[in-house]
VOPAGU-2260 file (C-alpha; in pm, 1 decimal, decimal comma):
REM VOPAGU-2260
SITE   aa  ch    i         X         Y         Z
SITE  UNK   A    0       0,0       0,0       0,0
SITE  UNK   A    1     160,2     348,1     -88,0
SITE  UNK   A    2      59,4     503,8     259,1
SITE  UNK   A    3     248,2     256,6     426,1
SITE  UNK   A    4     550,2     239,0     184,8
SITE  UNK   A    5     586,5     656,7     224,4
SITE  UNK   A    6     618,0     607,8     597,8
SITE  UNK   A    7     273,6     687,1     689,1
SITE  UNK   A    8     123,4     493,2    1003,0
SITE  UNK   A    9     -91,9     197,5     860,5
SITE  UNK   A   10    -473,1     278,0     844,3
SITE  UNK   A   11    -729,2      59,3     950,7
SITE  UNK   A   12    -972,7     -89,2     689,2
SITE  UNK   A   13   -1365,3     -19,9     695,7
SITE  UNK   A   14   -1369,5      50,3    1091,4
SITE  UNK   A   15   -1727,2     197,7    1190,4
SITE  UNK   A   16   -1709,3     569,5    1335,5
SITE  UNK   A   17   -1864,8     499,2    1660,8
SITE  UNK   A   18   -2007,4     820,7    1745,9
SITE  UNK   A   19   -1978,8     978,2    2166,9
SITE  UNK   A   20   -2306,9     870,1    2253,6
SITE  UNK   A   21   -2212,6     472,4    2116,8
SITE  UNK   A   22   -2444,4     510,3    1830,4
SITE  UNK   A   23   -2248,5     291,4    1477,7
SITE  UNK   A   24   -2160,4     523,8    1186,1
SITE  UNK   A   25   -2066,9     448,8     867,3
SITE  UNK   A   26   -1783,9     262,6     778,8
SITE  UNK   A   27   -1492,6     459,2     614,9
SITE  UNK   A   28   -1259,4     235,6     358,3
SITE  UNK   A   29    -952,2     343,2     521,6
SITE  UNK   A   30    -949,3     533,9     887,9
SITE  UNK   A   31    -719,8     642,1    1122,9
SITE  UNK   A   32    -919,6     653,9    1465,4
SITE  UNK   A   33    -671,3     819,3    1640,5
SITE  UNK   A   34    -675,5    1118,1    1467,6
SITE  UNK   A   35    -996,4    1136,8    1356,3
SITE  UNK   A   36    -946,1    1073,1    1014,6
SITE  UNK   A   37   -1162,5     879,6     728,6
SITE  UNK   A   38   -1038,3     821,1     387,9
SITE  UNK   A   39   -1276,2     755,2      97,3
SITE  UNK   A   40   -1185,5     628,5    -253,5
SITE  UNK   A   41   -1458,2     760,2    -464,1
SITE  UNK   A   42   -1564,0     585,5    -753,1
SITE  UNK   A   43   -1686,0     614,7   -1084,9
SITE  UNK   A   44   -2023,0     530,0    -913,7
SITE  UNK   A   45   -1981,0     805,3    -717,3
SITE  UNK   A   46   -2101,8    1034,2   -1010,2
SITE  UNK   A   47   -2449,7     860,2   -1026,9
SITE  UNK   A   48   -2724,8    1155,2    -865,6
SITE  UNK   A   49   -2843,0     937,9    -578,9
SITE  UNK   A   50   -2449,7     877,4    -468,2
SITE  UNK   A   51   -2371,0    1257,7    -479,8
SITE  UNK   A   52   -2671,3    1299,4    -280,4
SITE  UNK   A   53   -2537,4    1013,9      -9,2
SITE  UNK   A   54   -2114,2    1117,0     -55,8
SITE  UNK   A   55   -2291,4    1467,1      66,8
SITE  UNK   A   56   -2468,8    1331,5     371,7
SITE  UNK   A   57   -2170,3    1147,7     457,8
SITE  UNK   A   58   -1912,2    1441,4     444,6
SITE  UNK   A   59   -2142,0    1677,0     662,6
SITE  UNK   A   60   -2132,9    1282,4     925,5
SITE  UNK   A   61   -1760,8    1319,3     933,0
SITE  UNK   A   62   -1789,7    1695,0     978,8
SITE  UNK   A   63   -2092,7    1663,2    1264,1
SITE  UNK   A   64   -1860,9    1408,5    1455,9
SITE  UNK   A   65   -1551,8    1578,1    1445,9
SITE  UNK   A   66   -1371,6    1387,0    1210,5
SITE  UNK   A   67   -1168,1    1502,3     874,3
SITE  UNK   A   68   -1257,0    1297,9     557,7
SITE  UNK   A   69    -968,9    1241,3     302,0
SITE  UNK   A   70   -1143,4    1211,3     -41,4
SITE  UNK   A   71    -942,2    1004,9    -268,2
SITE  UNK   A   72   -1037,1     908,7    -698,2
SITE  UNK   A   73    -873,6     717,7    -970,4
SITE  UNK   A   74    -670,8    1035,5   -1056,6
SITE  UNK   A   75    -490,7    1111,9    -721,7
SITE  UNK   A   76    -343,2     705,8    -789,6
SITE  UNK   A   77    -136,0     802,7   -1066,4
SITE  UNK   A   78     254,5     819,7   -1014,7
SITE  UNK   A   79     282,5     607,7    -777,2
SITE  UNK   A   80     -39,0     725,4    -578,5
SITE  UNK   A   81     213,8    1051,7    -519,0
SITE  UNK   A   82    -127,1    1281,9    -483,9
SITE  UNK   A   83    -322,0    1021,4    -260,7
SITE  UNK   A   84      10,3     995,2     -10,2
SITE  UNK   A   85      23,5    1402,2      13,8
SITE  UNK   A   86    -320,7    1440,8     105,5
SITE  UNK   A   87    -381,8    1177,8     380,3
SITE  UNK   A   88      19,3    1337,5     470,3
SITE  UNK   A   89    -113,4    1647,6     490,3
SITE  UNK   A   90    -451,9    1522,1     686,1
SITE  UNK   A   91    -195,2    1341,8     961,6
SITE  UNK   A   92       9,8    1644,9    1018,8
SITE  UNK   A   93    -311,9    1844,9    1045,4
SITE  UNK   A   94    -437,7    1627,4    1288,5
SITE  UNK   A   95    -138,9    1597,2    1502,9
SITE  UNK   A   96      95,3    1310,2    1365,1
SITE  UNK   A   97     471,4    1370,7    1373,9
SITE  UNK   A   98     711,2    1096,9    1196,6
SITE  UNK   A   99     864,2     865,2    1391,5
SITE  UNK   A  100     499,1     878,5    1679,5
């Protein structure tokens, strides 16, 4: 996985967001709990109407519960997934995360 091999902490896979009050969220593809951060790979389904609609409930979710979502397509994997790596990077240091924690 490019996270890992750019010396990013390994994410979890498809974790549920538990929310403060113990009520199950969705389940982001990628997550790191500990910072509060949900990564998404959208899709070419993700263009169809009724998805927008959903992708749109589920970014103001991450927003309502505190959490940052990391939205990720086919284009940021090009070059080695360079684009994808800076953004959930970026995400981490925003969130905390030093190298070498």
């Amino acid at each position: 996985m490019a996270i890992v091999r750019a010396g990013l902490p390994e994410p979890e896979l498809n974790v549920p967001i538990i929310g403060a009050d113990g009520t199950r969220h969705h389940e982001p593809d990628l997550s790191y709990r500990k910072y509060l951060i949900g990564i998404e790979y959208e899709g070419e389904q993700h263009g169809d109407e009724g998805q927008i609609v959903r992708d749109i409930a589920r970014s103001e979710r991450y927003a309502a519960l505190g959490w940052a979502e990391v939205r990720i397509s086919k284009r940021h994997m090009h070059d080695e997934s360079k684009a994808a790596v800076a953004k959930v990077r970026s995400a981490l240091a925003q969130a905390g995360w030093r190298p070498g924690r």
